[in-house]
PyMOL Python script that loads the backbone (N, CA, C, O; Angstrom):
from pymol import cmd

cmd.read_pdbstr("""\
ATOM      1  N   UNK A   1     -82.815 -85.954  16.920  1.00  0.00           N
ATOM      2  CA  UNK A   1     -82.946 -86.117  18.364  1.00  0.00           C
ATOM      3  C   UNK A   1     -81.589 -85.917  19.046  1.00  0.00           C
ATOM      4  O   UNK A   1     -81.649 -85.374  20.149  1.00  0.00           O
ATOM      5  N   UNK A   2     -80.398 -86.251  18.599  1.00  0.00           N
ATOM      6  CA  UNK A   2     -79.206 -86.673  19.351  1.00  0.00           C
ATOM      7  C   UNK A   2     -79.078 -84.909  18.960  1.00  0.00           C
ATOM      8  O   UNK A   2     -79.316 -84.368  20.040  1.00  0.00           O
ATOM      9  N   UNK A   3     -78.838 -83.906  18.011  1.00  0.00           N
ATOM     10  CA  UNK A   3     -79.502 -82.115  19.059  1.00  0.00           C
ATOM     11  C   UNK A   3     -79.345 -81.972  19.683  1.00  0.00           C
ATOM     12  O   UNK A   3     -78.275 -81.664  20.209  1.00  0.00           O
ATOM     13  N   UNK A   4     -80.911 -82.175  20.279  1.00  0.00           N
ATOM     14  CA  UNK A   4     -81.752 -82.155  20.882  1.00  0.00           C
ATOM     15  C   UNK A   4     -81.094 -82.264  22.163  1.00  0.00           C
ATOM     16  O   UNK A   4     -80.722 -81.351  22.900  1.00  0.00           O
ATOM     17  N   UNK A   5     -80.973 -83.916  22.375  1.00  0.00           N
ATOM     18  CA  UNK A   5     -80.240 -84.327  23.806  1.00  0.00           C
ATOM     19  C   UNK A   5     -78.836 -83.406  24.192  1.00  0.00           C
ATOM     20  O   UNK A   5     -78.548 -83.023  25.326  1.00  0.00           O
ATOM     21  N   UNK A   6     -77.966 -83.132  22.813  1.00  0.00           N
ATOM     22  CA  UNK A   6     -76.562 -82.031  23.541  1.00  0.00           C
ATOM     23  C   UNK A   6     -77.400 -80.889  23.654  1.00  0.00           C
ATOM     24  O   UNK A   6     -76.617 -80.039  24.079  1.00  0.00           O
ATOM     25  N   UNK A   7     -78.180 -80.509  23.571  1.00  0.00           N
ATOM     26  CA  UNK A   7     -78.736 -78.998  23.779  1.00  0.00           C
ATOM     27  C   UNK A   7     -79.278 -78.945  25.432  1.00  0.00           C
ATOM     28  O   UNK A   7     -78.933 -78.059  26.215  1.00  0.00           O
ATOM     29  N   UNK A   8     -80.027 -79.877  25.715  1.00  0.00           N
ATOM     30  CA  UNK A   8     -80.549 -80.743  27.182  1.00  0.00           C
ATOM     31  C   UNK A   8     -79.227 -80.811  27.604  1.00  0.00           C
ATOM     32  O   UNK A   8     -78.845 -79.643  27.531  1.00  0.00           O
ATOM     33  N   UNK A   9     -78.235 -81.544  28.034  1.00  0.00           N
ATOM     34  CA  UNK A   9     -77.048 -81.803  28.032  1.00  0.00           C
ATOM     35  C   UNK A   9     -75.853 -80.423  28.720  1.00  0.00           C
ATOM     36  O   UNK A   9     -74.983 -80.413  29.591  1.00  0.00           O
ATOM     37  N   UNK A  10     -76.519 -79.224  27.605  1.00  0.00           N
ATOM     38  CA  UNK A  10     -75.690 -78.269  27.625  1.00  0.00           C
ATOM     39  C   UNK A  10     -76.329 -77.500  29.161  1.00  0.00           C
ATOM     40  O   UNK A  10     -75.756 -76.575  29.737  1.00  0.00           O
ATOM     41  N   UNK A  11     -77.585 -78.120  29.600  1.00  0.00           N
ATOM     42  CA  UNK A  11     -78.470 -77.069  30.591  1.00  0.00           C
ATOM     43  C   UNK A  11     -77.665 -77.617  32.073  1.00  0.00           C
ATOM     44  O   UNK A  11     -77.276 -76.887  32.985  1.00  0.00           O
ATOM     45  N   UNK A  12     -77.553 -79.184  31.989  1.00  0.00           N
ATOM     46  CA  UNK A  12     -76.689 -80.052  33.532  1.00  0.00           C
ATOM     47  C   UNK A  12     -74.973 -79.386  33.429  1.00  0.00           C
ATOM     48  O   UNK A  12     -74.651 -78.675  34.381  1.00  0.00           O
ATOM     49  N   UNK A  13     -74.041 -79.581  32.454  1.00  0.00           N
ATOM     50  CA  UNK A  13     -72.791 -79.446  31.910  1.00  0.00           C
ATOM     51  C   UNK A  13     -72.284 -78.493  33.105  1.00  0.00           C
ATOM     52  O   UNK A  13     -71.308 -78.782  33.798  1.00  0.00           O
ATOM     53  N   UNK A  14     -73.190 -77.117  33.301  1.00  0.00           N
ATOM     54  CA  UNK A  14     -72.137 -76.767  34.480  1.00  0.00           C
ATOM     55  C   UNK A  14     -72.338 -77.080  36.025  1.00  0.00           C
ATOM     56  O   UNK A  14     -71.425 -77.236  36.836  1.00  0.00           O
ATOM     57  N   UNK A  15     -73.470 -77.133  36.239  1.00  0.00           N
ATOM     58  CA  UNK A  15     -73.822 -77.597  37.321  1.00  0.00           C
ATOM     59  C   UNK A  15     -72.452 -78.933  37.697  1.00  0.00           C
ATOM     60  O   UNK A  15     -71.846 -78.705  38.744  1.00  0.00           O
ATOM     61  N   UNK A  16     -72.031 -80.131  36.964  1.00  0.00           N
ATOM     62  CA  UNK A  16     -71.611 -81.196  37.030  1.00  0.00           C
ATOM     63  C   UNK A  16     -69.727 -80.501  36.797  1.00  0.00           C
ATOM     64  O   UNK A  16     -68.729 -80.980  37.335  1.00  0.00           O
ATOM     65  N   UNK A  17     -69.771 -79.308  35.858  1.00  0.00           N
ATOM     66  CA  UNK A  17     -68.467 -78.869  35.966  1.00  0.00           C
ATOM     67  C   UNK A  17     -67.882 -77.741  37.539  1.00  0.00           C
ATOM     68  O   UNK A  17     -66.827 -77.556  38.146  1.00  0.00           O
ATOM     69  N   UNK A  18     -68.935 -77.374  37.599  1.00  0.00           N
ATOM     70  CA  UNK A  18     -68.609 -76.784  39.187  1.00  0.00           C
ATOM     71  C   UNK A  18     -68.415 -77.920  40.022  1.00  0.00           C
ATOM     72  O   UNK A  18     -68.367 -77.596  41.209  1.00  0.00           O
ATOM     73  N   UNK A  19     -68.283 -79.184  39.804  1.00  0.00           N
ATOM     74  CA  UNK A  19     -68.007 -80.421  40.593  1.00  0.00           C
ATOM     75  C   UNK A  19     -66.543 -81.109  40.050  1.00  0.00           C
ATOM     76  O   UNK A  19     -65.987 -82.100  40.522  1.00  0.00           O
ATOM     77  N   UNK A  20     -66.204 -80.464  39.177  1.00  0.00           N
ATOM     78  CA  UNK A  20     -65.056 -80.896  38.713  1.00  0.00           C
ATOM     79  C   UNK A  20     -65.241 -81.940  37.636  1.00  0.00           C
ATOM     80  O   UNK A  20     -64.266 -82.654  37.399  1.00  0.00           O
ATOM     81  N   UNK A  21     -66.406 -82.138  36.917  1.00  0.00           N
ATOM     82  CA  UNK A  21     -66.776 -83.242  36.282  1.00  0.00           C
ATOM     83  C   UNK A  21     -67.404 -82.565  35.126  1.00  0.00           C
ATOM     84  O   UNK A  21     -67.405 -81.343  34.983  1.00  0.00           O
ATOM     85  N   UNK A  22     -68.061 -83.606  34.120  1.00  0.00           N
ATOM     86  CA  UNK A  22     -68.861 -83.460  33.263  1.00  0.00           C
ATOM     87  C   UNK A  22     -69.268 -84.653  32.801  1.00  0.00           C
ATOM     88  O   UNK A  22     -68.984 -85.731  33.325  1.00  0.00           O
ATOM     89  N   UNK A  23     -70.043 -84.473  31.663  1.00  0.00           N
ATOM     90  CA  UNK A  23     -70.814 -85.139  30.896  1.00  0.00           C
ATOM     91  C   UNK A  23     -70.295 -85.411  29.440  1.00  0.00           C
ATOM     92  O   UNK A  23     -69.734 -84.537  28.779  1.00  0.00           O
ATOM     93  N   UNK A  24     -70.556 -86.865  28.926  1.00  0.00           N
ATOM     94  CA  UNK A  24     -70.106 -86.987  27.058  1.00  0.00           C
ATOM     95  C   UNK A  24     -71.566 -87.911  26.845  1.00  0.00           C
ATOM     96  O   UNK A  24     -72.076 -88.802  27.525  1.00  0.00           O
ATOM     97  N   UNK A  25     -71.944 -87.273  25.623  1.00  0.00           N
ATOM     98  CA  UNK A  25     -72.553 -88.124  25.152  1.00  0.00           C
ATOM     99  C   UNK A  25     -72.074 -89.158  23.996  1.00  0.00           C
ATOM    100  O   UNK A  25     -71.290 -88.877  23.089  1.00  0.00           O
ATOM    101  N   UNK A  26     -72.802 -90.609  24.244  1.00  0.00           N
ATOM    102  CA  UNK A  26     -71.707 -91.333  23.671  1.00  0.00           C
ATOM    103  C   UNK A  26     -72.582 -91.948  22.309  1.00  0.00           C
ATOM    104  O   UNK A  26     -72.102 -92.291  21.229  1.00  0.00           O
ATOM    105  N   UNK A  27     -74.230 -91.968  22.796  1.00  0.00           N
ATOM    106  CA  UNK A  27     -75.204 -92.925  21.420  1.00  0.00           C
ATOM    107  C   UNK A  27     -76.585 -92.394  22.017  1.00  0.00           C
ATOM    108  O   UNK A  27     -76.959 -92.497  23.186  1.00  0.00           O
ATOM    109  N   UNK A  28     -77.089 -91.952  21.215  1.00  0.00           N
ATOM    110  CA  UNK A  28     -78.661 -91.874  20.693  1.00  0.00           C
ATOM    111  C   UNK A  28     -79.033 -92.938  20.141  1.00  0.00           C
ATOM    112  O   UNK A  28     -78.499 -93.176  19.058  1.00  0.00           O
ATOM    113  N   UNK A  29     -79.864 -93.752  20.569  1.00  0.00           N
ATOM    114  CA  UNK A  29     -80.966 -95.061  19.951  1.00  0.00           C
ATOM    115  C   UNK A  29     -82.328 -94.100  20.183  1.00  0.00           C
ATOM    116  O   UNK A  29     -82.944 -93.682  21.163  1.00  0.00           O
ATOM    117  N   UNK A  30     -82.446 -93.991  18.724  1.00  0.00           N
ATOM    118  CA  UNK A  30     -84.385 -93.241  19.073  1.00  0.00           C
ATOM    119  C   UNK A  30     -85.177 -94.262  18.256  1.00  0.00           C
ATOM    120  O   UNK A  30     -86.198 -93.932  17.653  1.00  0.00           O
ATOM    121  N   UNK A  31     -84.774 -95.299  18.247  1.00  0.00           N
ATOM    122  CA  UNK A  31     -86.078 -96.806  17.981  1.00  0.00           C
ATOM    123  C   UNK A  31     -86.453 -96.846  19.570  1.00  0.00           C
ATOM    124  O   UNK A  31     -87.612 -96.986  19.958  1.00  0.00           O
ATOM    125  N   UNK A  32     -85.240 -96.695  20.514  1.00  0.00           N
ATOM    126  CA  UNK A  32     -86.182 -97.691  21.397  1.00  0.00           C
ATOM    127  C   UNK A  32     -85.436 -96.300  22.561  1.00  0.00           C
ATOM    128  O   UNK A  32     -84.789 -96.869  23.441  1.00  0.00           O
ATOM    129  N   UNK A  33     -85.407 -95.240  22.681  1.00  0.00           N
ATOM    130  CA  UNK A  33     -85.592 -93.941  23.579  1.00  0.00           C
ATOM    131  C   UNK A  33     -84.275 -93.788  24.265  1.00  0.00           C
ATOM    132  O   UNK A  33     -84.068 -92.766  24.920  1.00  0.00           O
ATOM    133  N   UNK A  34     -83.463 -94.623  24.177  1.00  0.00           N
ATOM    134  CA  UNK A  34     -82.292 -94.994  25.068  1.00  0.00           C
ATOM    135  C   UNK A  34     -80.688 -93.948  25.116  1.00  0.00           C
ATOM    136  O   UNK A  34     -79.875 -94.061  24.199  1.00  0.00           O
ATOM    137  N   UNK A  35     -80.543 -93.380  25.813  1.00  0.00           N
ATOM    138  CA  UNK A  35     -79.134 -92.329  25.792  1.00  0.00           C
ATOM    139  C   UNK A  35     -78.436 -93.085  26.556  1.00  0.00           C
ATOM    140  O   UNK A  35     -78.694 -93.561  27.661  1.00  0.00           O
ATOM    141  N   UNK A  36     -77.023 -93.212  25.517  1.00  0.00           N
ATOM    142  CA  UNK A  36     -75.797 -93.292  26.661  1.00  0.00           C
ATOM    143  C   UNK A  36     -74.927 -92.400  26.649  1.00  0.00           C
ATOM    144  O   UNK A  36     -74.491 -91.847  25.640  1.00  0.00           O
ATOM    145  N   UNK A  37     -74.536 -92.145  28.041  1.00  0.00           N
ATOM    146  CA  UNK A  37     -73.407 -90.757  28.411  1.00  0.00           C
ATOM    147  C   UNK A  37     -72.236 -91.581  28.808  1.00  0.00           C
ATOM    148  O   UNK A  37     -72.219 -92.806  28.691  1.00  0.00           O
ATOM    149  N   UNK A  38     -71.252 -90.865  29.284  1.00  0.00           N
ATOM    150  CA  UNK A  38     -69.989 -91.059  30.139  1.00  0.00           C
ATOM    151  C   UNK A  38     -70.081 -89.737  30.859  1.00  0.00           C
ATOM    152  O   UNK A  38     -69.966 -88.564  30.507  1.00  0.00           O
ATOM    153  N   UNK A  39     -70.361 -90.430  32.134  1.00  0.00           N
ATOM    154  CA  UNK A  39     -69.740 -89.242  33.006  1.00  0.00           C
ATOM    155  C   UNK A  39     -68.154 -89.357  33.466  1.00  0.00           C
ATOM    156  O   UNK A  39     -67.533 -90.384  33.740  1.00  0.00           O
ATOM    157  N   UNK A  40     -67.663 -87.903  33.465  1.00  0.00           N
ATOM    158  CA  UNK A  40     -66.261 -88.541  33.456  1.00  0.00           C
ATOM    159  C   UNK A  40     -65.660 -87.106  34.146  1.00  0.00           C
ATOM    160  O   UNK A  40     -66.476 -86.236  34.450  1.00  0.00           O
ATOM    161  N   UNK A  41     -64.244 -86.890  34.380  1.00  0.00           N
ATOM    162  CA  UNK A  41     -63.746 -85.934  35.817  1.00  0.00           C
ATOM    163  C   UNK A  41     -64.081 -86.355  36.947  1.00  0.00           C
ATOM    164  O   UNK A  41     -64.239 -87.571  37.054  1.00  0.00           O
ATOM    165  N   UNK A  42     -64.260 -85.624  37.953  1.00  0.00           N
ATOM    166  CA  UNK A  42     -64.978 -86.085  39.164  1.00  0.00           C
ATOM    167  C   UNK A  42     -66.296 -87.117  39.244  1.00  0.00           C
ATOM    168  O   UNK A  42     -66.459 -87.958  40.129  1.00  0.00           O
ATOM    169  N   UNK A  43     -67.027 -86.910  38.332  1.00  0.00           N
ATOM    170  CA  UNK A  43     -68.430 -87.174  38.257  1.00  0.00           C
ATOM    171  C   UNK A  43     -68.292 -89.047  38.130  1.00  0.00           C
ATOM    172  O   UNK A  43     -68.931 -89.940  38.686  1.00  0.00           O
ATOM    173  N   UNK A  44     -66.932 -89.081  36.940  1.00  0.00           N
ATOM    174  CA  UNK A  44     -66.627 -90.633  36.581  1.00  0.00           C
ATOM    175  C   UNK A  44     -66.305 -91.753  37.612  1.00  0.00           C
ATOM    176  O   UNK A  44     -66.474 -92.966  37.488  1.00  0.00           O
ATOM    177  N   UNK A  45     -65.750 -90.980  38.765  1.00  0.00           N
ATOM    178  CA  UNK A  45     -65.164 -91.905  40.192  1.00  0.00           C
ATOM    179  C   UNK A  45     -66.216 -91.232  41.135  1.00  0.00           C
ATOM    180  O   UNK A  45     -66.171 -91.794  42.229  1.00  0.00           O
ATOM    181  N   UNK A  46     -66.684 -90.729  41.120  1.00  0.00           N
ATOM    182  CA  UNK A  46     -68.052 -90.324  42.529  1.00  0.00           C
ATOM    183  C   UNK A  46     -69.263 -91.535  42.778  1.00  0.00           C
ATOM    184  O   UNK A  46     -70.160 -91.880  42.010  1.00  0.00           O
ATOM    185  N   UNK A  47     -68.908 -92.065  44.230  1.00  0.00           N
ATOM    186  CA  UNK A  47     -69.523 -92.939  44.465  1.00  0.00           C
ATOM    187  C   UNK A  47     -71.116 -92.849  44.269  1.00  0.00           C
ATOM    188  O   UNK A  47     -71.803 -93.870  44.261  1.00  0.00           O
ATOM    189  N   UNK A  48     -71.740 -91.374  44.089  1.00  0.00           N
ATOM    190  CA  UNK A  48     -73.130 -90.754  43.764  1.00  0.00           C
ATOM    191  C   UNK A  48     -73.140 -91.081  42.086  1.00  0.00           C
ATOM    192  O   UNK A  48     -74.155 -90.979  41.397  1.00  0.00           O
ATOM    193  N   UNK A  49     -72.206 -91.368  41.729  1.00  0.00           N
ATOM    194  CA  UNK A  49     -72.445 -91.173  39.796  1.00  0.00           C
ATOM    195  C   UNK A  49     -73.309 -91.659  39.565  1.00  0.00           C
ATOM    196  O   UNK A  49     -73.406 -91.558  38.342  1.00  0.00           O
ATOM    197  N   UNK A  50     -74.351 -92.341  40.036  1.00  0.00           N
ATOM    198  CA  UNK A  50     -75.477 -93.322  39.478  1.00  0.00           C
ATOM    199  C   UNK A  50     -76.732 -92.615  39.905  1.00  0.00           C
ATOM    200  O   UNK A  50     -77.706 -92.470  39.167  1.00  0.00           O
ATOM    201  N   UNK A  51     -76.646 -92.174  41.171  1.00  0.00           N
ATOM    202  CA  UNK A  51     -77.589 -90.895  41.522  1.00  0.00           C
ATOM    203  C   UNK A  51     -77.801 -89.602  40.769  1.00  0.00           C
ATOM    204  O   UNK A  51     -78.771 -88.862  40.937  1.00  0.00           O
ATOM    205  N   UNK A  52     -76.785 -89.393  39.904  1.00  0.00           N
ATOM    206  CA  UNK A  52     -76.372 -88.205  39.123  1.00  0.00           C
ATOM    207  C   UNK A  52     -76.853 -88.372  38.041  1.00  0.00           C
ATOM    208  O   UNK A  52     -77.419 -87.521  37.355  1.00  0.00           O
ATOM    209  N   UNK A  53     -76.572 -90.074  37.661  1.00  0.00           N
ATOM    210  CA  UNK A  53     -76.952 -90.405  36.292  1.00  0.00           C
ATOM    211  C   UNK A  53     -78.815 -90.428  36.164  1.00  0.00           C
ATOM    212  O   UNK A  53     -79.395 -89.954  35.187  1.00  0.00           O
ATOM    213  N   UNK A  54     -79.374 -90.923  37.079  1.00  0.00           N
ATOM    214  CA  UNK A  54     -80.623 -91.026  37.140  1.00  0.00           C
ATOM    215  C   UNK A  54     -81.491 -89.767  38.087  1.00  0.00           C
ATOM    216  O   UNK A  54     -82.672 -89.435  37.984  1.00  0.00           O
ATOM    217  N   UNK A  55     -80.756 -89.400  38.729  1.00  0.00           N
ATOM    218  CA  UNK A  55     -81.592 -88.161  39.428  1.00  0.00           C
ATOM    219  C   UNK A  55     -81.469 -86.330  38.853  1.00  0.00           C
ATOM    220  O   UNK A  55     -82.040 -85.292  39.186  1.00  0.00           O
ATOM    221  N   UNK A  56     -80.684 -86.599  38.110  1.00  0.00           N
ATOM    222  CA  UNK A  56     -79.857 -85.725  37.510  1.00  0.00           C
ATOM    223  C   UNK A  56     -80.150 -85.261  36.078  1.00  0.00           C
ATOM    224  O   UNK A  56     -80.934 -84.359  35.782  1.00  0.00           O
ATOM    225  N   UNK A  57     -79.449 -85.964  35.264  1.00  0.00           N
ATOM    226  CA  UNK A  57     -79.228 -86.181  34.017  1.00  0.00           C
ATOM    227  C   UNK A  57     -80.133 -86.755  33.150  1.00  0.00           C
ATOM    228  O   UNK A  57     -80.495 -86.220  32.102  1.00  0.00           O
ATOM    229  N   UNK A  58     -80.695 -88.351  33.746  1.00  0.00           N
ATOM    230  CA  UNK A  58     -81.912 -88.737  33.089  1.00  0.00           C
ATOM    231  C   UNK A  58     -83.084 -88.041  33.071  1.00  0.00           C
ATOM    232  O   UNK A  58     -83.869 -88.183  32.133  1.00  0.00           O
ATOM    233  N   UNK A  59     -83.425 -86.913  34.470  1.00  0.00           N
ATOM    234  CA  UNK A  59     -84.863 -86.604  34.994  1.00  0.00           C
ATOM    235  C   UNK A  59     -84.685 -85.616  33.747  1.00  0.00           C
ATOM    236  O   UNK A  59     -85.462 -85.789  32.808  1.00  0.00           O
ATOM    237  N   UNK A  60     -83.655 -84.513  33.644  1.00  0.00           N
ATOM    238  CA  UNK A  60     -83.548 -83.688  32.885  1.00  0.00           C
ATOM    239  C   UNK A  60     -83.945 -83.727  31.134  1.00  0.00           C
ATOM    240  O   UNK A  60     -84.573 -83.038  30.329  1.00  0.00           O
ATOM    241  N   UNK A  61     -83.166 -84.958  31.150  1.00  0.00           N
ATOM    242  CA  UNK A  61     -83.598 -85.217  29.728  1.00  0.00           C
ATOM    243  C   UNK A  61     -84.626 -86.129  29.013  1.00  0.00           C
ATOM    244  O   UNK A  61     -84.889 -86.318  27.825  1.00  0.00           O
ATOM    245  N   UNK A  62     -85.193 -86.713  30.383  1.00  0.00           N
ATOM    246  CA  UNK A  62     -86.973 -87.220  29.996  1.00  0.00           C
ATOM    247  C   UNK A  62     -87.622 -85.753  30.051  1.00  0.00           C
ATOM    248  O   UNK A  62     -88.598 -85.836  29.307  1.00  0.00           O
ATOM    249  N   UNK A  63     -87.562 -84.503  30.547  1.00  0.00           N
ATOM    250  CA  UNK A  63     -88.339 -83.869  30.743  1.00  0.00           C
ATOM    251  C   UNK A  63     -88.437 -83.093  29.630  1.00  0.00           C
ATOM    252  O   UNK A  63     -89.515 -82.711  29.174  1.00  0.00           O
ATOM    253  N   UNK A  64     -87.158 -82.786  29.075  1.00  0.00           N
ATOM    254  CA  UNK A  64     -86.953 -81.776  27.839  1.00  0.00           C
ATOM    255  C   UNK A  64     -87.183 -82.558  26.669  1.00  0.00           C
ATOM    256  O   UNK A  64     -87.496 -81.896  25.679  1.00  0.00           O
ATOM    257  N   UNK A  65     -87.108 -83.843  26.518  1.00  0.00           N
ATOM    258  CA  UNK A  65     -87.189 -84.774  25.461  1.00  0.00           C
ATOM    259  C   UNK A  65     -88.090 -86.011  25.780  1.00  0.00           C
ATOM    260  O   UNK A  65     -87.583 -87.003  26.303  1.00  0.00           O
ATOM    261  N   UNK A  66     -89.410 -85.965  25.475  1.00  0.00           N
ATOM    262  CA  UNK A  66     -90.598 -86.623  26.219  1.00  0.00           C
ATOM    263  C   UNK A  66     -90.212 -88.470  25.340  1.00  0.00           C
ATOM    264  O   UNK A  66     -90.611 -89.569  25.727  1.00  0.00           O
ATOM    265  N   UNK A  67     -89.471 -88.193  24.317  1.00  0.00           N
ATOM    266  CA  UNK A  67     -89.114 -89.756  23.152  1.00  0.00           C
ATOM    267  C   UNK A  67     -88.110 -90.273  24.343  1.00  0.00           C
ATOM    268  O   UNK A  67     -88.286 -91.476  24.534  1.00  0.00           O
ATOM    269  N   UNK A  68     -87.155 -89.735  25.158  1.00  0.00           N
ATOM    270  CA  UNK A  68     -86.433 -90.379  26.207  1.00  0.00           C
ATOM    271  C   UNK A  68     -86.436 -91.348  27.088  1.00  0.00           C
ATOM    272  O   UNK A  68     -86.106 -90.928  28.197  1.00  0.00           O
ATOM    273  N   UNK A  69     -86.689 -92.559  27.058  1.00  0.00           N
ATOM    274  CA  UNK A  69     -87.129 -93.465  27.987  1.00  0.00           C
ATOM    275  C   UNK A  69     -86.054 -93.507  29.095  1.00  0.00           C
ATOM    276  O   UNK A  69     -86.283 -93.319  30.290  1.00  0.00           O
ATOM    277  N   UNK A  70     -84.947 -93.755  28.588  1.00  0.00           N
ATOM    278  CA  UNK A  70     -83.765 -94.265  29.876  1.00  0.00           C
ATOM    279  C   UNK A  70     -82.197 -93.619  29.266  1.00  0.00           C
ATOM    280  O   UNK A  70     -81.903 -93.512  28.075  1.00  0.00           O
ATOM    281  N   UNK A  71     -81.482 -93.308  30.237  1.00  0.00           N
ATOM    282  CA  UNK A  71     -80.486 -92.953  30.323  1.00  0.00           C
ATOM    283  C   UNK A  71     -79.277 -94.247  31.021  1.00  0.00           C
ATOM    284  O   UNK A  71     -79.539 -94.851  32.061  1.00  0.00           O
ATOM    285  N   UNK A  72     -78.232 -94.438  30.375  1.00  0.00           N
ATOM    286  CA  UNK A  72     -77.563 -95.874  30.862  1.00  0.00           C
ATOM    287  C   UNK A  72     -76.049 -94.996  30.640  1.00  0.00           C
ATOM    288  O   UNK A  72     -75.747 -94.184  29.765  1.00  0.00           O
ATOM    289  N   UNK A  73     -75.299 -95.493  31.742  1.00  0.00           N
ATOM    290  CA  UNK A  73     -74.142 -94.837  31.448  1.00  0.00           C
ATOM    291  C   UNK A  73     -72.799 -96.200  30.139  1.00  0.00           C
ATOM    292  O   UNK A  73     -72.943 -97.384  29.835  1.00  0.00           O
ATOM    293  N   UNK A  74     -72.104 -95.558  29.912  1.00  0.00           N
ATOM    294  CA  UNK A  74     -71.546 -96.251  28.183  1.00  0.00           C
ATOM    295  C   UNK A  74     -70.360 -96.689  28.931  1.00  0.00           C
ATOM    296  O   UNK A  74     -69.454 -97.292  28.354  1.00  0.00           O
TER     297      UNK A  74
END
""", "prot")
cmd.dss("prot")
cmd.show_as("cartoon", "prot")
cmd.util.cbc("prot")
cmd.orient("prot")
């Protein structure tokens, strides 16, 4: 699964780097569906980072990876 999620991962990466930012993934839990990232560059101090994290990043990778329950930043 944790792939899987950098492959998903690799589809947001520029979108978030044309912002001066990006994405790390930090832990795959596939008992219980859970990803944690670090957003970090711009993305890490942007008062939206939580909008990014859940409107963004999570929608993306519940959609491509249906085992995904929640996305939590690390």
């Amino acid at each position: 699964m944790r792939d899987r999620v950098e492959k998903a991962l690799d589809l947001i990466r520029p979108a978030l780097q044309n912002d001066g930012g990006n994405v790390e993934l930090v832990d795959v839990d596939e008992a219980t569906g859970i990803v944690k990232v670090k957003l970090v560059g711009a993305c890490g101090s942007c008062p939206m980072s939580q909008m990014t994290l859940r409107m963004g990043v999570e929608r993306v990778l519940r959609e491509q990876i249906p085992e995904v329950k929640e996305v939590v930043a690390a």
